[in-house]
C-alpha positions in Angstrom: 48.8 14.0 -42.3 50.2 12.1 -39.9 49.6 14.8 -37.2 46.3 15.3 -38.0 45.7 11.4 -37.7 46.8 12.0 -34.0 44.6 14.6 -34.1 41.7 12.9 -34.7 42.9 9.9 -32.6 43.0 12.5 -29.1 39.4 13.5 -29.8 38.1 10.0 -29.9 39.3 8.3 -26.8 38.9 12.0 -25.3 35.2 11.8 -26.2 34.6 8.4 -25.2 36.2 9.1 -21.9 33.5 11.6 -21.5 31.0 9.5 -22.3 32.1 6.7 -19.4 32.1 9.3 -16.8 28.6 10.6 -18.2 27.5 6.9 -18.4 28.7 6.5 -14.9 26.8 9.0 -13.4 23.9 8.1 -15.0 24.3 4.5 -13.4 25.4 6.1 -10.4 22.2 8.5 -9.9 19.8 5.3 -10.8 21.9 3.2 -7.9 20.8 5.9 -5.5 17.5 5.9 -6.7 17.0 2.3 -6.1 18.8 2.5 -3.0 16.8 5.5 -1.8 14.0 3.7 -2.7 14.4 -0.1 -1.1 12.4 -0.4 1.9 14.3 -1.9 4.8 13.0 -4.8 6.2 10.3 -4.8 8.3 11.0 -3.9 11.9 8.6 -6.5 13.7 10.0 -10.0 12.6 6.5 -11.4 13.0 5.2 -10.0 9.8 7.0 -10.0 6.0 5.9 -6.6 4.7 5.7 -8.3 0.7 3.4 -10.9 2.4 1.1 -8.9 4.1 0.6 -6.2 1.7 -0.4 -9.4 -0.4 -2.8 -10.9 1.7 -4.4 -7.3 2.0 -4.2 -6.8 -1.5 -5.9 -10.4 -2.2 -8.6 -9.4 0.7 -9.6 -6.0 -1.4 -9.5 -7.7 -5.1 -11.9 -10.4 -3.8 -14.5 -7.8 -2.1 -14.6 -5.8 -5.4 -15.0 -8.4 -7.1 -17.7 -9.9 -5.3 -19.8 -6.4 -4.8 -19.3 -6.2 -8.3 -20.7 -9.4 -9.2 -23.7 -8.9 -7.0 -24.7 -5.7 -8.5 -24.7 -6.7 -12.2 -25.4 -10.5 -11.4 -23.0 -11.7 -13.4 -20.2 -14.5 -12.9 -17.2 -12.8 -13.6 -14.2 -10.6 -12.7 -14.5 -6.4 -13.4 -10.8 -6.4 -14.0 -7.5 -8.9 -14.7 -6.0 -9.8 -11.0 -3.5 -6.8 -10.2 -0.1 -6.7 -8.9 -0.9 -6.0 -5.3 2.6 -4.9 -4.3 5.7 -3.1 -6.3 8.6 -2.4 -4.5 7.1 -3.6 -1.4 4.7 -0.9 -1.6 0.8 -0.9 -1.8 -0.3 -0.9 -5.7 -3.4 0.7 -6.0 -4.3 1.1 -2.5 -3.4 2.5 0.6 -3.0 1.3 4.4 -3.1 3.8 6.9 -1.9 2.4 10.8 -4.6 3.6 12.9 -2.5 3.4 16.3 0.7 5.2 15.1 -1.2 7.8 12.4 2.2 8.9 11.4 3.1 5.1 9.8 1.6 5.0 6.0 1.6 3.0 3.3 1.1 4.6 -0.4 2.1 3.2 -3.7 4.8 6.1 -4.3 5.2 6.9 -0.2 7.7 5.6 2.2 7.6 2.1 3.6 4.7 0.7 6.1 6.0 -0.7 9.3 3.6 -3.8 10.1 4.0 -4.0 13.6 2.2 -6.8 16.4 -0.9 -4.8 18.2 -1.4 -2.0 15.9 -4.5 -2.1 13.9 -4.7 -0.6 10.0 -7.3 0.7 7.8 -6.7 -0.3 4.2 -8.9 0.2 0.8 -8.5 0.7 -3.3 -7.8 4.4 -3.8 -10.2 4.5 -6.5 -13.5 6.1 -4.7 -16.2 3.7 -6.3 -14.5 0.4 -4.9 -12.8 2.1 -2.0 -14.8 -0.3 0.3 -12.8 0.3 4.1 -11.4 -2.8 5.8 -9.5 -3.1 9.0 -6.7 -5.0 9.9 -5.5 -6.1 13.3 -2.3 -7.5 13.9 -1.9 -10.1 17.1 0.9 -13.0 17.7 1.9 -12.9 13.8 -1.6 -13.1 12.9 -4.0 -10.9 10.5 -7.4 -10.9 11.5 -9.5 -8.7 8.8 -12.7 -7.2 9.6 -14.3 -6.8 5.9 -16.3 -4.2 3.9 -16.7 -1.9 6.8 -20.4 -0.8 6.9 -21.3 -2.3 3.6 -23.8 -4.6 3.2 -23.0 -8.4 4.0 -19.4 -6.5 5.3 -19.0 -6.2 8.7 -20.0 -3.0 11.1 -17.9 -0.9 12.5 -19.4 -2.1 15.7 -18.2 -5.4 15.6 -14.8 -4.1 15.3 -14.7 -1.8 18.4 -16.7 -4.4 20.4 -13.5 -6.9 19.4 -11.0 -4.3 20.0 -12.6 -3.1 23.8 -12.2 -6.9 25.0 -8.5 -6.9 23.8 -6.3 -6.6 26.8 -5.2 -3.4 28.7 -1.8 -2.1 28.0 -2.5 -0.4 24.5 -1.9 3.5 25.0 -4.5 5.9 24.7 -7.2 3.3 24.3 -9.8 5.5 24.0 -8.1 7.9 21.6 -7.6 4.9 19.1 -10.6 3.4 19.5 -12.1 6.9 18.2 -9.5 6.8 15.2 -11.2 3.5 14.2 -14.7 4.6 14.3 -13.4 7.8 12.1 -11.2 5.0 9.4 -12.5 6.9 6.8 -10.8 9.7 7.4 -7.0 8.1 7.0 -6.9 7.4 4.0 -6.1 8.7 0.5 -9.2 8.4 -2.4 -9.0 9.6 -6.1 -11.4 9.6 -9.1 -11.5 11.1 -12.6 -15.4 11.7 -12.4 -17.3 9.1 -10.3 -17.5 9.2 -6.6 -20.0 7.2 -5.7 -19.1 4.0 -3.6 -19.7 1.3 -4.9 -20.5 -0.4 -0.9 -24.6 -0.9 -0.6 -26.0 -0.3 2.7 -27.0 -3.0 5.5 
């Protein structure tokens, strides 16, 4: 009796010894997921990834919500305010740098680098209210040309006529001033079964 008492005793703290080390793997696979996943901070001091992804975020919610309004002539919002940013990541939108095409931001991509000079293209990934805006980053300032193309938004025109006067030194000018008349072709869009932009024309 006594021996099987023992027994029974080895198999208990055996079995919860296996379930620590399974328990700590499991903790340590999350750890590396989180760490894998934490965006390092932003490589141009001048701008707080969090921040800006918030103020372009803000920008996006307050042009849907205005086309929205204008359409059906009501006084109210289509949807409750979003989260604009998880993880320091866009949520529900993208922002694709137009002067280094290779540096993207996606909700479940790798981290954007906001970076002085370099000029972004950003919209809701959801087709209808996908309306394009462009960002241009100078001194540790935003400037944001709105609702590219869309009525009341500004033209594509105006923005290439802004960035031609900027000062020489950017590298292959003329290659990314042909990116920016093309914005609509970095980016991601989705939709379940309406694909019709929501943006009325000038």
């Amino acid at each position: 009796m006594k021996s099987f008492s023992i027994v029974i005793a080895i198999t208990v703290l055996a079995s919860a010894n296996i379930m620590c080390q399974e328990k700590g793997k499991v903790s340590e696979k999350m750890n590396k997921r989180n760490s894998t996943n934490a965006c390092l901070e932003n490589s141009d001091s001048l701008y707080n990834r969090k921040e800006t992804l918030e103020k372009l975020g803000f920008v996006l919610d307050e042009t849907m919500i205005s086309y929205y309004n204008a359409k059906y002539r009501i006084k109210k919002r289509p949807a409750k305010n979003p989260k604009f940013v998880v993880d320091e990541r866009p949520n529900g939108f993208f922002v694709f740098d137009l002067t280094d095409i290779s540096n993207t931001g996606k909700p479940l991509g790798k981290c954007i680098e906001f970076k002085d000079n370099h000029i972004y293209h950003f919209a809701f990934i959801d087709i209808p209210y996908s309306f394009s805006h462009i960002a241009v980053l100078e001194d540790g300032n935003v400037k944001i040309f709105k609702a590219i193309n869309c009525r009341d938004g500004d033209s594509i025109e105006d923005v290439i006529n802004y960035l031609s006067q900027r000062p020489e030194g950017v590298e292959n000018k003329s290659g990314l001033l042909n990116r920016v008349r093309d914005y609509r072709k970095y980016g991601i869009y989705s939709t379940v079964d309406d694909d019709d932009l929501r943006c009325p024309k000038p």
